[in-house]
DRENKEDO-367425 format. One line per 8 residues: number of its first residue (from 1); their letters; for each residue x, y, z of N, C-alpha, C, O. Coordinates in Angstrom, 3 decimals, padded with zeros to 6 digits. Atoms other than C-alpha are relative to their C-alpha. Layout:
<dolums>
NUM) A) X Y Z X Y Z X Y Z X Y Z ~ ... .
</dolums>
This chain:
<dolums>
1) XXXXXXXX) 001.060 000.980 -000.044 004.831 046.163 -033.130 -001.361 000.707 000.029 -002.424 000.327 -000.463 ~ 001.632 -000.608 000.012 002.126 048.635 -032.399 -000.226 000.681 -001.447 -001.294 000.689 -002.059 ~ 000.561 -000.694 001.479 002.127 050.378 -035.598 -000.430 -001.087 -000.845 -001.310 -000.956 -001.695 ~ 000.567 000.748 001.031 001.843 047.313 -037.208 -001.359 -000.653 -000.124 -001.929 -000.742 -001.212 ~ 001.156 -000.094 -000.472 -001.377 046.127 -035.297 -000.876 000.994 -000.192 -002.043 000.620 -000.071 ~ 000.740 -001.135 000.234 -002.818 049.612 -036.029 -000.186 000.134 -001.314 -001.267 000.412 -001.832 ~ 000.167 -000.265 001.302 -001.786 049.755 -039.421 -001.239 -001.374 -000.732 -002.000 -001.209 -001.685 ~ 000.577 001.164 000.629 -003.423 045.925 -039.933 -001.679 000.665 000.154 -002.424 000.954 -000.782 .
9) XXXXXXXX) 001.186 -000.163 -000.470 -006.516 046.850 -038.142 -000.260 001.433 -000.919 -001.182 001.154 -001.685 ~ 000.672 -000.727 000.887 -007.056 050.280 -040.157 -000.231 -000.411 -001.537 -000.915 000.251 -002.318 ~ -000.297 000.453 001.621 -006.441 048.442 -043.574 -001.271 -000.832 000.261 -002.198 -000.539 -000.494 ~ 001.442 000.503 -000.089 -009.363 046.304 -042.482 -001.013 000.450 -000.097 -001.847 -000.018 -000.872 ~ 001.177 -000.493 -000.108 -011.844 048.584 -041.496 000.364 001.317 -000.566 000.654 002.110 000.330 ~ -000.431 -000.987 000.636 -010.973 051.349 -043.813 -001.467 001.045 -000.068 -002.495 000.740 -000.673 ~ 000.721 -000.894 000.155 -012.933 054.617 -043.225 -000.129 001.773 000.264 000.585 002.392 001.053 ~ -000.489 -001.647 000.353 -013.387 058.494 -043.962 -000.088 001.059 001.747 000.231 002.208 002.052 .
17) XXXXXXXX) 000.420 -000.252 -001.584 -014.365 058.892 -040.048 001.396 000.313 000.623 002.307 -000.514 000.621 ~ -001.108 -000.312 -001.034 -011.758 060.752 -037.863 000.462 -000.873 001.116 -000.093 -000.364 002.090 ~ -000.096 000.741 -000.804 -010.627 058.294 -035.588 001.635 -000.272 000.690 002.490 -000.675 -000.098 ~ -001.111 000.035 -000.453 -007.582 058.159 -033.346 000.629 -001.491 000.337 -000.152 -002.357 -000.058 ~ -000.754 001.399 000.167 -005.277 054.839 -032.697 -001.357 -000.929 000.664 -002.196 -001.714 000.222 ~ 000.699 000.693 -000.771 -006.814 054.123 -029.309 -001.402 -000.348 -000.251 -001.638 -001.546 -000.091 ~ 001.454 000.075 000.407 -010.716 054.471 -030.338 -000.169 -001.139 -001.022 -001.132 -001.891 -001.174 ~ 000.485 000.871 001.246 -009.941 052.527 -033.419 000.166 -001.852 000.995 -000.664 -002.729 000.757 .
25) XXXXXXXX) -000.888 001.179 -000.267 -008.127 049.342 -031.493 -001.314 -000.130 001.189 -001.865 -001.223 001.318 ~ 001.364 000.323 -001.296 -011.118 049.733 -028.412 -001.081 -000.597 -000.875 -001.690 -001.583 -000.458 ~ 001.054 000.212 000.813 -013.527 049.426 -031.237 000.061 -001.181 -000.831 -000.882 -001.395 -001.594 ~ -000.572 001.288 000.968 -012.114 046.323 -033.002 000.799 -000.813 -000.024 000.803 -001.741 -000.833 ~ -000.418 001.302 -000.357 -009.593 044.498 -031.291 -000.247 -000.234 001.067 -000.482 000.471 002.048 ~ 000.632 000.373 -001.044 -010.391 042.116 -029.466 001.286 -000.961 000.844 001.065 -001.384 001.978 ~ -001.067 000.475 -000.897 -006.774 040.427 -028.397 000.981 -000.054 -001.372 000.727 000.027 -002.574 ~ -001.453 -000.099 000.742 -002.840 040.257 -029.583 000.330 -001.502 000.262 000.145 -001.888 001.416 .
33) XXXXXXXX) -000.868 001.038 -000.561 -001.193 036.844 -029.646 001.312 000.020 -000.748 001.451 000.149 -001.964 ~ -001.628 000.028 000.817 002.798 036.670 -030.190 000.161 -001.197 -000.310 000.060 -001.982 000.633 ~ -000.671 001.326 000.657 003.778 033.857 -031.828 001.302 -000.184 -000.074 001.918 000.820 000.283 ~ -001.163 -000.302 -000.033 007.026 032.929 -032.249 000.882 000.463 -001.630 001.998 000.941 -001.837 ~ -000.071 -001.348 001.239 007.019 034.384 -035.907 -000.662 000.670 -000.929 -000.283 000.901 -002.077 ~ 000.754 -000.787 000.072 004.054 036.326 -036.119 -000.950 000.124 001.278 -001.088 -000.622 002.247 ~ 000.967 -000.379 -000.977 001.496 038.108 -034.231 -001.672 -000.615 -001.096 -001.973 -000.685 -002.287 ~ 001.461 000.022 000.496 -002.178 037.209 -034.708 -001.249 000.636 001.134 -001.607 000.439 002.295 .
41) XXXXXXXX) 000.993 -001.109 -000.325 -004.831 039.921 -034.545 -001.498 -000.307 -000.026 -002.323 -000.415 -000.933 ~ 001.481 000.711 000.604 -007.858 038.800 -033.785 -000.870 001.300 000.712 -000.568 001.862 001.764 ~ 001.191 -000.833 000.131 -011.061 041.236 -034.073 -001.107 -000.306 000.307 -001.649 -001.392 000.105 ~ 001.603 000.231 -000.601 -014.282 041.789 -032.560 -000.797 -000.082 -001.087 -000.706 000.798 -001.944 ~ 000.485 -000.052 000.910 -016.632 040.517 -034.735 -001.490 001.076 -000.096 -002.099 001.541 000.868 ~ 001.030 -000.815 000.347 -019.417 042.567 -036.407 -001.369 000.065 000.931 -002.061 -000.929 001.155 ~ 001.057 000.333 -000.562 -022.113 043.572 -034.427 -001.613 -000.816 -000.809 -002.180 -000.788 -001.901 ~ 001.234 000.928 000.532 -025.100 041.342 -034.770 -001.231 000.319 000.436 -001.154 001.125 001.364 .
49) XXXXXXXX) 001.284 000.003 -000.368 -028.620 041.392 -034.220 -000.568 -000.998 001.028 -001.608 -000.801 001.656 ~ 000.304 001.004 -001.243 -028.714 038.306 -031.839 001.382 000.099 000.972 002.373 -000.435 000.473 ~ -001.542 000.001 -000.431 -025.643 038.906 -029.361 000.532 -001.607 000.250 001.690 -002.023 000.244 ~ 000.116 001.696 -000.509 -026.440 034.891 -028.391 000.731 -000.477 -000.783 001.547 -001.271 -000.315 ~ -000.638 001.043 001.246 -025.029 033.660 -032.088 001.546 000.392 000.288 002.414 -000.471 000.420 ~ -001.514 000.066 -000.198 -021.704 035.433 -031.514 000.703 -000.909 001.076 000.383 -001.305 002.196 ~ -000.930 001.025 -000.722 -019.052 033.350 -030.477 001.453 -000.013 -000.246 001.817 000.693 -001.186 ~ -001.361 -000.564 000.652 -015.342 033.260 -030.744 000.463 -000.150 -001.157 001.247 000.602 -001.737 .
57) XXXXXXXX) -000.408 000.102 001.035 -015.147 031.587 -033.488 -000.080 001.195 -001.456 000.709 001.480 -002.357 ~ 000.610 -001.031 000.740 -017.010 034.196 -035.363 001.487 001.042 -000.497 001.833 001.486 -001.592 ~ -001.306 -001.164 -000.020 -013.651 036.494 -034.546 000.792 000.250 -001.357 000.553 -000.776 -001.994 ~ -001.381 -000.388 001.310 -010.900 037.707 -037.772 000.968 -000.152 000.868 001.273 000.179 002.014 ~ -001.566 -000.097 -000.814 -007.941 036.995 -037.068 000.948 000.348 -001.200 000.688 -000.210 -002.267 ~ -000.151 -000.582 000.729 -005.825 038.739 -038.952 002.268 -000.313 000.187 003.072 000.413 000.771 ~ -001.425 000.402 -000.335 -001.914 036.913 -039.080 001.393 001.331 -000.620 001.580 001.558 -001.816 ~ -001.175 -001.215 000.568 001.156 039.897 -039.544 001.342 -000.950 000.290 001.492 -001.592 001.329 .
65) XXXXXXXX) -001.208 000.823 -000.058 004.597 038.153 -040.241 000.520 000.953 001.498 000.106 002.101 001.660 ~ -000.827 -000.842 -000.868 007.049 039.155 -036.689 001.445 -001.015 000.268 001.696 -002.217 000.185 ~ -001.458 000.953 -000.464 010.694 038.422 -035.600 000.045 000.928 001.004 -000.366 002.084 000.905 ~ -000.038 -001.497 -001.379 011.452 040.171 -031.907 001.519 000.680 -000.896 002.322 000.308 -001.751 ~ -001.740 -000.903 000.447 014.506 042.639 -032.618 000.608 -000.231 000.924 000.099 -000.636 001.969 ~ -001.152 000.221 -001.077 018.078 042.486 -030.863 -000.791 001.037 001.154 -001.411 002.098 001.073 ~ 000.232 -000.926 -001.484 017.410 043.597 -027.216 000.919 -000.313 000.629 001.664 -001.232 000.289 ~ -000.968 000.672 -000.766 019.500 043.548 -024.399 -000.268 -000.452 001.327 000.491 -000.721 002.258 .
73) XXXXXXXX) 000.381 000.260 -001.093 017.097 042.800 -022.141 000.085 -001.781 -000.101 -000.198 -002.351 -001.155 ~ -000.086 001.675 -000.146 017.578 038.794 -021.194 -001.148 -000.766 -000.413 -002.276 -000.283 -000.309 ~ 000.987 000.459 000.663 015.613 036.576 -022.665 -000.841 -001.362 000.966 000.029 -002.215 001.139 ~ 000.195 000.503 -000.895 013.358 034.283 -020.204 000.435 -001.531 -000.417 -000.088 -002.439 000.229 ~ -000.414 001.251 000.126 015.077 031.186 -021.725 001.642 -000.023 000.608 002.208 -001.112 000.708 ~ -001.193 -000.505 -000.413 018.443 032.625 -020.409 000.097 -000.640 001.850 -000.530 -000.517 002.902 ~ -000.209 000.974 -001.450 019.896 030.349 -017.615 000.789 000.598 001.105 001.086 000.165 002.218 ~ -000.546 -000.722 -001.595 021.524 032.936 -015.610 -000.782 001.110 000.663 -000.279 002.086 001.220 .
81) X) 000.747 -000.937 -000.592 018.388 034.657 -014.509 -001.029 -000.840 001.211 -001.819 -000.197 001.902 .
</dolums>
């Protein structure tokens, strides 16, 4: 799941700048939501010249198809926990 969030978010902001996972993901996301079959990536939007106009809406959100994989950890819909 994280590579794929990393990979979305560098395909966005594509640049020749050395930049490591964490720096890139501090610098541009701004939250993860799981869905139940995708994640949506939503991004800090561009800095602005008035910080007042930003707002959430402003945000990218950026939808990546997901399915969870087999685990064997219990699942919190699981009635014997």
């Amino acid at each position: 799941m994280e590579d794929a969030v990393v990979q979305a978010v560098r395909n966005h902001f594509p640049t020749d700048e050395p930049i490591d996972d964490a720096q890139l993901l501090d610098r541009h996301l701004s939250r993860i939501e799981l869905g139940k079959n995708e994640l949506i990536v939503s991004l800090k939007p561009p800095e602005q010249d008035h910080a007042d106009e930003c707002n959430d809406d402003a945000a990218l959100r950026i939808r990546l198809p997901w399915s969870p994989a087999s685990s064997t950890q219990p699942s919190s819909s699981d009635p014997n926990l």
